[in-house]
RODO-2510 file (C-alpha; in nm, 4 decimals, decimal comma):
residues 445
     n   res          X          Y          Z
     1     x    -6,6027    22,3326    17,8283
     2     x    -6,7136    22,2315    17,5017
     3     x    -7,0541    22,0951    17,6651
     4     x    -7,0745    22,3935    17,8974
     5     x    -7,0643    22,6333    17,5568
     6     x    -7,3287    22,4033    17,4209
     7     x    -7,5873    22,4380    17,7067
     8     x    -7,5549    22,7915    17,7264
     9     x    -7,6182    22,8528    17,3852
    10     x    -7,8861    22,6512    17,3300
    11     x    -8,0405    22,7701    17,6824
    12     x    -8,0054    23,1500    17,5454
    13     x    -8,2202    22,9964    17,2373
    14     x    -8,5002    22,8622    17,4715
    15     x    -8,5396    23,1405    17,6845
    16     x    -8,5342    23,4193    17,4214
    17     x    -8,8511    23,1675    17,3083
    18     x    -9,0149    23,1728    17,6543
    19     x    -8,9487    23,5380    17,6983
    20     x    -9,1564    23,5946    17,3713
    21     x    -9,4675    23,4030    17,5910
    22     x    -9,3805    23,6258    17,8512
    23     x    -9,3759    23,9509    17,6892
    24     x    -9,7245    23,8618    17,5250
    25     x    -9,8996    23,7193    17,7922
    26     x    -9,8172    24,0678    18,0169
    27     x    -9,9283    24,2780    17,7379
    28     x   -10,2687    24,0450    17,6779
    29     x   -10,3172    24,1074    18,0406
    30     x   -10,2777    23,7304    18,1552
    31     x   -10,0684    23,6992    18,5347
    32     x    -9,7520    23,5250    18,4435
    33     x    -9,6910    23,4177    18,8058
    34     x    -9,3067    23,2560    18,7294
    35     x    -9,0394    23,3301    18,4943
    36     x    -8,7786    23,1122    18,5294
    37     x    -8,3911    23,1483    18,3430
    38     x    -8,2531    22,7716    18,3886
    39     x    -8,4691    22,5019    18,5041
    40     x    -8,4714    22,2815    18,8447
    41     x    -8,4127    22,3507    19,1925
    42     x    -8,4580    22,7105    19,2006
    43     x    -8,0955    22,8994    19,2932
    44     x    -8,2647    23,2219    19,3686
    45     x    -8,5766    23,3872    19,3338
    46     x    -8,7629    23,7782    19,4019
    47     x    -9,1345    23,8051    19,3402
    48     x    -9,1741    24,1219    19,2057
    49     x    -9,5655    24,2132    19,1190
    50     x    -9,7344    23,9053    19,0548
    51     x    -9,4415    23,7585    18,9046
    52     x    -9,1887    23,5092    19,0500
    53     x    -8,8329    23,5791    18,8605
    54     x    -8,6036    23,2720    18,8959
    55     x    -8,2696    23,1567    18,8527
    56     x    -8,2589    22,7892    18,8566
    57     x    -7,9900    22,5199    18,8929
    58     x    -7,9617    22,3726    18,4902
    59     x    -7,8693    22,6490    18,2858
    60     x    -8,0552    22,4524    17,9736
    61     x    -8,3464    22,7155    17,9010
    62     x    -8,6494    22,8288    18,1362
    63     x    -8,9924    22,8575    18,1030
    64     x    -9,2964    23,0835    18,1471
    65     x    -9,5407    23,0261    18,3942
    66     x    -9,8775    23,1395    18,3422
    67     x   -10,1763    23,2043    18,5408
    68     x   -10,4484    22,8830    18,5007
    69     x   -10,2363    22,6833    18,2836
    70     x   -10,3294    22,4159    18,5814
    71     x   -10,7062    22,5139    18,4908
    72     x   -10,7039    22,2059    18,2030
    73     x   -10,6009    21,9472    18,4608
    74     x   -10,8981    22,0930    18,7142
    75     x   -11,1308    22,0790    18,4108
    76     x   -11,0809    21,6965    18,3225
    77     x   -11,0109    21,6202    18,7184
    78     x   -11,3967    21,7846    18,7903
    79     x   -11,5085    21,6265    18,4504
    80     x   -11,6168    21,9874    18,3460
    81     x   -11,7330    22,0715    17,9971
    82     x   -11,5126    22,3590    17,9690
    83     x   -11,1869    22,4788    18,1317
    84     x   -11,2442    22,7455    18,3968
    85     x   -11,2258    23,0994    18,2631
    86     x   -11,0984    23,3180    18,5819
    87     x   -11,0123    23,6962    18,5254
    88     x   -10,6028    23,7251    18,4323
    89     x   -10,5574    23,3467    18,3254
    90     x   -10,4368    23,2068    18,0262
    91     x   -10,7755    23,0321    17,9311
    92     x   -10,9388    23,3623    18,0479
    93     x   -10,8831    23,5963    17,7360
    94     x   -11,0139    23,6156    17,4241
    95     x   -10,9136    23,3073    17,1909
    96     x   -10,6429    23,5654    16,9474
    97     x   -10,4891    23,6931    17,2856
    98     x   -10,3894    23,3012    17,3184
    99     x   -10,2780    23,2495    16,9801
   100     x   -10,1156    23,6104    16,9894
   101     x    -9,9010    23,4407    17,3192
   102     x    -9,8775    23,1070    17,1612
   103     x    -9,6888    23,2535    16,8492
   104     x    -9,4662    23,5064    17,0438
   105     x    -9,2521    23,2475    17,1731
   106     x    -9,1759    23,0756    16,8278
   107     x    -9,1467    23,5164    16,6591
   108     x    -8,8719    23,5741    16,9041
   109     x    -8,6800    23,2935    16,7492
   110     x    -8,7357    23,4136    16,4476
   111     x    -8,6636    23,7644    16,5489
   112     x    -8,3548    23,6756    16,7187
   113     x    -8,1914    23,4904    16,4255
   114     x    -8,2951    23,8665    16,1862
   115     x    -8,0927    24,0383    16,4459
   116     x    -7,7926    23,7938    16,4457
   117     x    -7,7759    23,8155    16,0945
   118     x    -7,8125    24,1901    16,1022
   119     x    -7,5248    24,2052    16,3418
   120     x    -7,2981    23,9293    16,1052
   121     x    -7,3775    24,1969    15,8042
   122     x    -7,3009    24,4800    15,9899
   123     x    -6,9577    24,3232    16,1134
   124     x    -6,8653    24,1437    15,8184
   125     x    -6,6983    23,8510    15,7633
   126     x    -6,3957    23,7133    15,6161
   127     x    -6,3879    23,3183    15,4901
   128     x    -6,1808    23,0827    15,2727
   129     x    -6,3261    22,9069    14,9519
   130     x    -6,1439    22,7576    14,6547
   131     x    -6,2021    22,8195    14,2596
   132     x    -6,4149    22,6934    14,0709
   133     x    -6,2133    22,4158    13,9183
   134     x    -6,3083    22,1128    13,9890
   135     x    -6,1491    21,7377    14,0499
   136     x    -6,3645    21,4032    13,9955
   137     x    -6,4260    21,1880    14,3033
   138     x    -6,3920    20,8827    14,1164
   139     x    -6,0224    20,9942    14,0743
   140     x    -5,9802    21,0563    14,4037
   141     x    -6,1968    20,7451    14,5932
   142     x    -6,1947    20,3837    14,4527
   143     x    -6,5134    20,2828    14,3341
   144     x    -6,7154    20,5775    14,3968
   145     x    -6,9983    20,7343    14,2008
   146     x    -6,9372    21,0327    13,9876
   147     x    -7,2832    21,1557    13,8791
   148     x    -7,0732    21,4257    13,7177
   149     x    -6,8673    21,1942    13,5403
   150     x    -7,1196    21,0537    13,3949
   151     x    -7,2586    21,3656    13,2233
   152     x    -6,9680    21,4141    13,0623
   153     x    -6,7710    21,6588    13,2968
   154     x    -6,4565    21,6222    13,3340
   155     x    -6,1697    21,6826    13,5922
   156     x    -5,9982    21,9947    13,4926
   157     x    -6,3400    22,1731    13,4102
   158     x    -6,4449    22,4850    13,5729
   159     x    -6,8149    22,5071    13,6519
   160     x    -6,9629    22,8820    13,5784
   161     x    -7,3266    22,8428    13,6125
   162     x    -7,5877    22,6136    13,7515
   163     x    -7,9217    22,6703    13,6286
   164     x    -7,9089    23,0644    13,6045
   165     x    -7,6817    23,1048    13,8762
   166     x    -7,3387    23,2585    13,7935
   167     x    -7,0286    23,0502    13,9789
   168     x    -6,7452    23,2012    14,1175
   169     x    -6,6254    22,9691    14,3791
   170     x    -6,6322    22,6004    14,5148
   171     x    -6,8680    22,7332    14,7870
   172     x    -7,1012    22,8335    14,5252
   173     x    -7,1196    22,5156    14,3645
   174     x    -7,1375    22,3065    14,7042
   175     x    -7,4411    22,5206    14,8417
   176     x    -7,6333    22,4836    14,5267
   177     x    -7,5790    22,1044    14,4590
   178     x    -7,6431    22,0546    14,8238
   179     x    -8,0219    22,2328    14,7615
   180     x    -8,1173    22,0912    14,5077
   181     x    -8,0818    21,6911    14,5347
   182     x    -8,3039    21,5469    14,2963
   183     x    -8,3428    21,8319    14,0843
   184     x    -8,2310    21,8382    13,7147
   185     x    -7,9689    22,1046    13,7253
   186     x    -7,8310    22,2413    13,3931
   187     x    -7,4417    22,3272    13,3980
   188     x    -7,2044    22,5162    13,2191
   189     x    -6,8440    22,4435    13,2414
   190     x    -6,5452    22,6398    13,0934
   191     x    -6,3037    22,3439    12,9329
   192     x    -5,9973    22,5269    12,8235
   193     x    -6,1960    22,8210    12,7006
   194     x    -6,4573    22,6345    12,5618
   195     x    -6,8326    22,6955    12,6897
   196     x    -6,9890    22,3409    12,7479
   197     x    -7,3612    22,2333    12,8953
   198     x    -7,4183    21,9594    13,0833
   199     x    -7,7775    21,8237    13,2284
   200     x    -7,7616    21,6052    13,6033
   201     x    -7,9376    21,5201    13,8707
   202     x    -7,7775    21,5501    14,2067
   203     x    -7,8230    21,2169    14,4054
   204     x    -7,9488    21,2961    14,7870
   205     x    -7,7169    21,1283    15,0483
   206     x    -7,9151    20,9863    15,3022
   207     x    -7,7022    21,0697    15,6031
   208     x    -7,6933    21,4627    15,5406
   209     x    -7,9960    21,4864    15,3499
   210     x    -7,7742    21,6762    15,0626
   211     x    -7,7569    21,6393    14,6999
   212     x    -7,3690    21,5419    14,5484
   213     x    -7,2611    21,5036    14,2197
   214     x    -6,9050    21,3441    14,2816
   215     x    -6,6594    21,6058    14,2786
   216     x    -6,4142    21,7629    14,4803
   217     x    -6,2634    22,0935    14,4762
   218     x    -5,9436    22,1981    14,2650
   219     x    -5,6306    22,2783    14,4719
   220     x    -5,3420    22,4307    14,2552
   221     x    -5,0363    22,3251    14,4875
   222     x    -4,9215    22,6096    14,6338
   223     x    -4,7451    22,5953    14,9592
   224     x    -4,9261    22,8754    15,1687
   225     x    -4,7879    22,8045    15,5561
   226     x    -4,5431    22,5263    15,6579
   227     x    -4,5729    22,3863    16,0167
   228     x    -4,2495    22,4896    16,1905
   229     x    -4,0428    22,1646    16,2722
   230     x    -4,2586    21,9518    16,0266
   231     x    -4,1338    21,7444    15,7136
   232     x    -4,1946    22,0031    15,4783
   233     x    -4,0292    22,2482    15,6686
   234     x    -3,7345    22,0042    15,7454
   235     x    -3,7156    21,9241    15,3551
   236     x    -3,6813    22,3550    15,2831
   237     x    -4,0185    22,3792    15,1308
   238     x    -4,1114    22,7536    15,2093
   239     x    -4,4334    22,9545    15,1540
   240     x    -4,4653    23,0491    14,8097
   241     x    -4,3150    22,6984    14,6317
   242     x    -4,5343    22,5724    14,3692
   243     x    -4,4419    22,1649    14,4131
   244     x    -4,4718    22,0033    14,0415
   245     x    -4,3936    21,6780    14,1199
   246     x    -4,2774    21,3666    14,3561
   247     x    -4,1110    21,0966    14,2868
   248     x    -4,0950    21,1760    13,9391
   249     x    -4,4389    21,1489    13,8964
   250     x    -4,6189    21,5283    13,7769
   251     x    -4,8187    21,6960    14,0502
   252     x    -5,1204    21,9276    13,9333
   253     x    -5,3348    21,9512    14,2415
   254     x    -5,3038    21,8910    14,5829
   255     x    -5,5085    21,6161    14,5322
   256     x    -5,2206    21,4505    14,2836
   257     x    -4,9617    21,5549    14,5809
   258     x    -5,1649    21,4009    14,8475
   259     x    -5,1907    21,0646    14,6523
   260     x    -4,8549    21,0551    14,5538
   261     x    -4,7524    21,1284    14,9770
   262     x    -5,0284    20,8245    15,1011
   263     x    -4,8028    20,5477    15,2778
   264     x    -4,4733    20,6924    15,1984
   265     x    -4,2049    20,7579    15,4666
   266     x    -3,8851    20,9482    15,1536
   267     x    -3,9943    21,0872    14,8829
   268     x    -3,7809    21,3632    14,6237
   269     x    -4,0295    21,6459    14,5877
   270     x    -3,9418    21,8893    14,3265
   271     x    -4,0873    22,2505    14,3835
   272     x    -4,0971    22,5815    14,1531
   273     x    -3,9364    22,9087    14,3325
   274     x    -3,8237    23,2309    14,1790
   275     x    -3,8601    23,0552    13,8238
   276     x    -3,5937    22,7806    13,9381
   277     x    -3,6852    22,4450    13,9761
   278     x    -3,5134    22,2580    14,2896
   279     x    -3,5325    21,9149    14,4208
   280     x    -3,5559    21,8105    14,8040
   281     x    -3,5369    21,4670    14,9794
   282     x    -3,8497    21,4633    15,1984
   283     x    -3,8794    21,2225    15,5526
   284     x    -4,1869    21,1626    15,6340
   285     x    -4,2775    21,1786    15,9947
   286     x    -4,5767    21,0390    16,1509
   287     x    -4,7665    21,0781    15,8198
   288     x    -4,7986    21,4281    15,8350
   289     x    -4,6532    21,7119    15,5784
   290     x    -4,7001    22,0266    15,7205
   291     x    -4,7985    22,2025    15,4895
   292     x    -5,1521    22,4265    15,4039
   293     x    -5,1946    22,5595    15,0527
   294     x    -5,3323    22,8905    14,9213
   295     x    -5,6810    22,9209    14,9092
   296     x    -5,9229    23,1986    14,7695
   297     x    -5,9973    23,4814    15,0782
   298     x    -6,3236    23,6147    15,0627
   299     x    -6,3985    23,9618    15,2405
   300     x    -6,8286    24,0003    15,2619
   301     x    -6,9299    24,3618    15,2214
   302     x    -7,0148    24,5369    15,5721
   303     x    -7,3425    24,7294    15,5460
   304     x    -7,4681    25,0314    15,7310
   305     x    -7,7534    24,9974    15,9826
   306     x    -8,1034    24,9877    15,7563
   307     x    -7,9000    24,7650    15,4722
   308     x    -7,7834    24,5555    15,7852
   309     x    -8,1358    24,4863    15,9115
   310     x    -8,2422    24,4255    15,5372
   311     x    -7,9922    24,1402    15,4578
   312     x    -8,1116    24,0093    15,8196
   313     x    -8,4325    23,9790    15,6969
   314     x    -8,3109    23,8511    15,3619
   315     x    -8,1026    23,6005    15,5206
   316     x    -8,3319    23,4733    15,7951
   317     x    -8,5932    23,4669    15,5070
   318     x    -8,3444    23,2287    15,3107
   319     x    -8,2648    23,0402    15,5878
   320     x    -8,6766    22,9574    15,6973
   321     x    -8,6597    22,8236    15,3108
   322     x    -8,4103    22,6082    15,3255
   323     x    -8,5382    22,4587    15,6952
   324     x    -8,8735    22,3794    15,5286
   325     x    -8,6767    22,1789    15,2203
   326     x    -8,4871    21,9997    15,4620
   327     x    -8,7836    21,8770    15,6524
   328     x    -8,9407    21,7921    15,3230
   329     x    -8,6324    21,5777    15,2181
   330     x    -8,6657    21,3331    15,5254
   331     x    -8,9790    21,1616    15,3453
   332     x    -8,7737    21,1219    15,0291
   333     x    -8,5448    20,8630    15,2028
   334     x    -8,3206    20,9994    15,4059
   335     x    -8,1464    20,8465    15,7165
   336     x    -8,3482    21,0128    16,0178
   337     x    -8,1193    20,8683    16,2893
   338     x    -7,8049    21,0379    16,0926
   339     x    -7,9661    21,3498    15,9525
   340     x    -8,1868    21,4769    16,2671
   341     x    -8,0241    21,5976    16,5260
   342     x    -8,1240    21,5051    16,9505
   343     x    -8,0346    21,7907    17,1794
   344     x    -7,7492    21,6145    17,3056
   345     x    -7,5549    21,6107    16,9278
   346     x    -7,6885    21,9901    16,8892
   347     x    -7,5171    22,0638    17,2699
   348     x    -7,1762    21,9285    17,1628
   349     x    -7,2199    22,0770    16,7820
   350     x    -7,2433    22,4492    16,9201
   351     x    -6,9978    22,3992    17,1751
   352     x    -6,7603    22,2796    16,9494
   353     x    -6,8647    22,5286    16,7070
   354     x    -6,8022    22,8209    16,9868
   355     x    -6,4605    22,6753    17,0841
   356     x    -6,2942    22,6794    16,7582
   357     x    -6,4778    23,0114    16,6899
   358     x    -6,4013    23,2046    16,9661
   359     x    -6,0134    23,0244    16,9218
   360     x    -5,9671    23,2251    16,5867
   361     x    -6,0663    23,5363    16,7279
   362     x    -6,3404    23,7236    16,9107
   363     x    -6,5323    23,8324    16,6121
   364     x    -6,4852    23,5202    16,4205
   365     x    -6,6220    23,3094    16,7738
   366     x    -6,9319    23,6303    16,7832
   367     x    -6,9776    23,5419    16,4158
   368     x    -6,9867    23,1896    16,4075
   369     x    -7,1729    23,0954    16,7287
   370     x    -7,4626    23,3526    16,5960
   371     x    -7,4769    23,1879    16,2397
   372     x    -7,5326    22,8809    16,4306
   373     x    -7,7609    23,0404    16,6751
   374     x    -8,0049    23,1634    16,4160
   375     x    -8,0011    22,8348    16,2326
   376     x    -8,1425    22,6801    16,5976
   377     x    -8,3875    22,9903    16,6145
   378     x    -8,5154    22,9431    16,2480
   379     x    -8,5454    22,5478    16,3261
   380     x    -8,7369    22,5910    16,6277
   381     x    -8,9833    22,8904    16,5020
   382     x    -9,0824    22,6313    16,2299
   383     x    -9,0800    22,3405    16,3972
   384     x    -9,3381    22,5022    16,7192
   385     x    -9,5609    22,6511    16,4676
   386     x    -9,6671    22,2923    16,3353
   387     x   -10,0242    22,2498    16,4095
   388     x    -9,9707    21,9286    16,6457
   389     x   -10,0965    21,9086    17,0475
   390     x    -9,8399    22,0075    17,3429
   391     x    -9,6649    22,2295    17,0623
   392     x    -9,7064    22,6143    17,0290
   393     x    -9,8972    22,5561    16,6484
   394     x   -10,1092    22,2825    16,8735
   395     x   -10,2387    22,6438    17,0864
   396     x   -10,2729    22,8097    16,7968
   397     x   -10,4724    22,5532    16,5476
   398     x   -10,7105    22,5304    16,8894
   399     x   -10,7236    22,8983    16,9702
   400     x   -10,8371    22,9607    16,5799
   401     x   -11,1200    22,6891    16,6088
   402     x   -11,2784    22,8312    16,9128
   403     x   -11,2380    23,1680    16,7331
   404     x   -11,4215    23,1125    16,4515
   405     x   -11,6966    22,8926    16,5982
   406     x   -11,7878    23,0463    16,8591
   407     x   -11,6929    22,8019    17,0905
   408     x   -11,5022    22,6328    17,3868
   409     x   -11,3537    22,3207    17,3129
   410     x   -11,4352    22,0453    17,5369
   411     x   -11,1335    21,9399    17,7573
   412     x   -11,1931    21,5809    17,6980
   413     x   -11,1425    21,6403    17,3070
   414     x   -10,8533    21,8337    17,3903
   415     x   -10,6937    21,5831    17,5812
   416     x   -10,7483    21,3105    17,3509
   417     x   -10,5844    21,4564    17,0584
   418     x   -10,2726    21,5715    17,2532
   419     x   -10,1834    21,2207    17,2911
   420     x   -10,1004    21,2558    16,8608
   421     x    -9,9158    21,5319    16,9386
   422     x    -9,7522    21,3421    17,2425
   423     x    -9,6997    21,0205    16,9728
   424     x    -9,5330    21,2156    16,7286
   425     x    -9,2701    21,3899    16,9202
   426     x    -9,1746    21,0709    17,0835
   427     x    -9,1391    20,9577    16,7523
   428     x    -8,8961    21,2017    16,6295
   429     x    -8,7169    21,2198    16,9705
   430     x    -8,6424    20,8176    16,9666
   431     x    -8,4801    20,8474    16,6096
   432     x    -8,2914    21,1923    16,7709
   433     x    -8,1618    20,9920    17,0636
   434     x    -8,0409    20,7194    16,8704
   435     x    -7,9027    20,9351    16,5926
   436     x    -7,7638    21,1250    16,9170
   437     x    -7,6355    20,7857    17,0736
   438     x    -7,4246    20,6718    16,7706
   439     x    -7,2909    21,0478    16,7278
   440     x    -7,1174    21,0035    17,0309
   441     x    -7,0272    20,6372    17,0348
   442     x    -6,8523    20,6758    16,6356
   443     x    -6,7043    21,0107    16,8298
   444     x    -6,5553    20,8352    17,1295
   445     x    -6,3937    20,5700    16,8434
***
């Protein structure tokens, strides 16, 4: 199911893109003769016009089929200087009717990800975040890095501003680190009541393309659920216990508790309740606890219809930023083969991402799959408009040229360049596949 999910998601993607070449092309007055939802042998079909609506076999997009698209092939076949021109084709209208088709396709991505944003904001949302304490990873993982750490933080610290961006949350910190790898970041922490600045540079991790600093979040140990049947629950640990130590040995974090657990099969945890401190003999089974710990719960605002559409706009806005920083970041060393996705790791990424959605609740699944949805859309609105051959920005760049000069391009020209275009997505889609190959061989471990 999970790969079912996938294709239908990312198939709703692709043909909300070909329906924006559709849309255009019928109101520029070019004959799109098929219109296909799926792609392959064709399931069923009813011509209704000029047009040829189609359901096809592979429910992994469609596409938009357009009167003299075939025109280029006749043109280089017949060794013509131009491509034939016939009333209603695509090569037939005026140079900005092309471009104005060739960009609707990538605008209803874009268009699509404002309105599933629109929809998250007017919904609203509910998610889990921790404080802003914070723990160093070099406490946590041997021999690892703590760029923090070496500025002089220290575990214990709560971080209240980056830059001049007020921090309330772990989330907060994560998503601007993450942004800004690189970057010299100022920070202020809070150190026992104490205001302290700190300068660092967040170090970019190749195989996410993120900046990190070497911390992890801040956990106070407070037992939240308990797993009925588990070790915890079997020890008399209840929701509510604040556990201060095992084995003797204090507890402040979960991180403390977790470390102190590793490897052990008995331990005597000792747990605060009602202001009385007890002490339980704990069996270990199968490595596991049972235990979840209480967590920050974060309610977003739910906005009317106009501020709805506004913090679509703001967010899709936001998002388009980020996707251009991200594409800059894989020329500053970054692991293509682990950081760009193929289709095939972006199928089983959304369908996993619908089933444990949808698995927490219908408007959680809604919410989810559409953030993820729009992040597609936003990628692929970018990504078509680059100016490169066989790519929507490729019938654009071409479309402006003959605009401005006056002129047809010669289908010989055009055909030569569209083997760079043809060269460079190759390029990225070897690196995809591979990336996609070891994605599912390190999966299948």
């Amino acid at each position: 199911m999970t790969i079912i999910y996938g294709l239908l998601g990312l198939g709703l993607v692709i043909i909300i893109h070909e329906a924006g070449h559709f849309i255009a092309a019928r109101l520029s007055g070019v004959t799109v003769e098929t219109f296909s939802v799926g792609m392959g042998p064709v399931l069923a079909h009813k011509k209704i016009k000029d047009t040829d609506y189609r359901i096809s076999l592979i429910p992994l997009g469609g596409y938009c089929g357009m009167k003299g698209e075939k025109a280029f092939q006749e043109a280089l076949d017949n060794k013509l200087s131009e491509i034939p021109s016939e009333p209603g084709s695509f090569y037939g209208v005026h140079p900005l009717k092309r471009l104005f088709i060739a960009f609707s396709g990538p605008f209803f991505n874009f268009l699509f990800a404002i309105i599933s944003f629109s929809i998250i904001s007017l919904i609203g949302y509910t998610y889990y975040t921790t404080s802003n304490k914070i723990i160093l990873a070099s406490e946590v993982y041997e021999n690892y890095p703590s760029i923090a750490m070496s500025a002089g933080i220290k575990t214990g610290d709560r971080i209240t501003q980056i830059n001049d961006t007020e921090i309330s949350y772990f989330k907060d910190i994560s998503e601007i680190i993450s942004l800004h790898p690189q970057e010299l970041l100022t920070v202020e922490v809070d150190r026992n009541g104490e205001k302290l600045q700190f300068e660092l540079t967040p170090e970019l991790d190749p195989e996410t393309g993120a900046g990190k600093i070497g911390i992890v979040s801040w956990i106070d140990p407070i037992v939240d659920t308990v797993v009925q049947g588990s070790s915890a629950a079997l020890a008399g640990i209840q929701k509510g216990d604040l556990i201060t130590s095992v084995d003797g040995k204090p507890v402040k974090n979960t991180v403390d508790l977790q470390l102190l657990l590793t490897d052990k099969t008995e331990v005597n945890i000792q747990f605060l309740r009602d202001a009385n401190i007890e002490t339980r003999k704990m069996i270990i089974i199968d490595n596991k606890v049972g235990i979840s710990f209480v967590v920050n719960e974060i309610h977003t605002p739910k906005y009317g219809f106009l501020g709805s559409i506004k913090q679509g706009v703001l967010e899709s806005v936001n998002m388009l930023k980020l996707t251009i920083k991200s594409i800059g970041l894989l020329f500053k060393g970054v692991d293509v083969t682990k950081a760009v996705s193929g289709p095939v790791r972006i199928t089983v990424m959304l369908g996993e991402t619908a089933k444990s959605g949808f698995s927490l609740g219908f408007s959680t699944g809604v919410i989810t799959v559409l953030n993820f949805l729009s992040l597609i859309s936003i990628s692929l609105f970018l990504m078509n408009l680059l100016p490169i051959p066989v790519l929507d920005g490729g019938l654009i760049l071409f479309a402006l040229i003959e605009w401005i000069s006056r002129r047809k391009l010669h289908p010989k020209f055009l055909y030569n360049i569209q083997f760079v275009g043809i060269a460079f997505i190759l390029f990225i889609f070897v690196f995809a596949l591979f990336g996609d190959i070891s994605y599912l061989i390190s999966g299948a471990k």
